[in-house]
C-alpha positions as CSV (number, residue, x, y, z in Angstrom):
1,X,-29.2,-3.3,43.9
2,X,-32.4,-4.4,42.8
3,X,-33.4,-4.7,39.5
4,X,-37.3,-4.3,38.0
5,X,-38.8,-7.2,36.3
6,X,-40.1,-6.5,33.3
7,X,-42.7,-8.6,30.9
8,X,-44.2,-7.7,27.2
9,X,-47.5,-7.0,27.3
10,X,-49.2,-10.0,25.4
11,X,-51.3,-8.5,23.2
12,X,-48.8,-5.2,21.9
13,X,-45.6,-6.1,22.6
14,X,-45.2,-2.9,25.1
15,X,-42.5,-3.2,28.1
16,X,-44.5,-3.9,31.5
17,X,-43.0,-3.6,34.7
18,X,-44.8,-6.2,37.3
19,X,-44.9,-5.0,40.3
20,X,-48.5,-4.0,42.3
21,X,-48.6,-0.6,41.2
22,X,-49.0,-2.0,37.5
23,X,-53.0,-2.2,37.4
24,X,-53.1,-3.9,34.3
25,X,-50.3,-6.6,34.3
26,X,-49.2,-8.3,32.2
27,X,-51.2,-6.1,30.2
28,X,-49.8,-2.2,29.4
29,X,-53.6,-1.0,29.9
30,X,-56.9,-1.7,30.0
31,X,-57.5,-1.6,26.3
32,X,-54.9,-4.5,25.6
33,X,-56.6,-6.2,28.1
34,X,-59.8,-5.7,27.3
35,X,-59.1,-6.5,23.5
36,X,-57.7,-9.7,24.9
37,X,-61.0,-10.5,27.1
38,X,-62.6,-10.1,23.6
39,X,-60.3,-12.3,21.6
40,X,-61.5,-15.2,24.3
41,X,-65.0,-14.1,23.9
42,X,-65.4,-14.4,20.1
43,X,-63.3,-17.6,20.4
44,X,-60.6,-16.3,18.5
45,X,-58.4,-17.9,20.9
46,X,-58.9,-20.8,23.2
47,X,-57.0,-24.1,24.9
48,X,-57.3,-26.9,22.2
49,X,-58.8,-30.5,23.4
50,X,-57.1,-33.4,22.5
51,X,-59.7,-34.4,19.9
52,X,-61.8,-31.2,19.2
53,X,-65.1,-32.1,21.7
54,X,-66.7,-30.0,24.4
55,X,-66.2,-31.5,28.1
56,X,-69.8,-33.1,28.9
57,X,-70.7,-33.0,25.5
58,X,-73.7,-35.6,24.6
59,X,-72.4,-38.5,22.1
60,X,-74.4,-38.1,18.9
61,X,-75.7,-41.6,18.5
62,X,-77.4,-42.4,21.9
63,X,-76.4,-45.2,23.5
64,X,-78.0,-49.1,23.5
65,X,-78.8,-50.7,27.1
66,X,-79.0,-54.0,26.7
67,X,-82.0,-55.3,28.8
């Protein structure tokens, strides 16, 4: 007996099953994906830093070399 894994699609809750003949997993379709790609893209979610600043971002105050 095997039994069928089955996930929630993230974005409306809907039962996936994974398996390679589920295009869209772990989304239900390609609208729940696609509204989650767009989500990312407006920045309405992201991976918080520890301290809120942009990797490679230039300090403000620019630094003194002593001569």
């Amino acid at each position: 007996m095997t039994s069928e894994t089955r996930v929630s699609c993230p974005n409306c809750g809907a039962s996936v099953t994974w398996s390679p003949e589920a295009q869209w997993r772990p989304f239900c379709s390609e609208r729940c994906r696609l509204l989650d790609l767009g989500a990312w893209f407006t920045e309405e979610r992201g991976i918080p830093g520890d301290d809120g600043e942009v990797v490679g971002e230039q300090p403000s105050e620019p630094a003194v070399v002593p001569d």
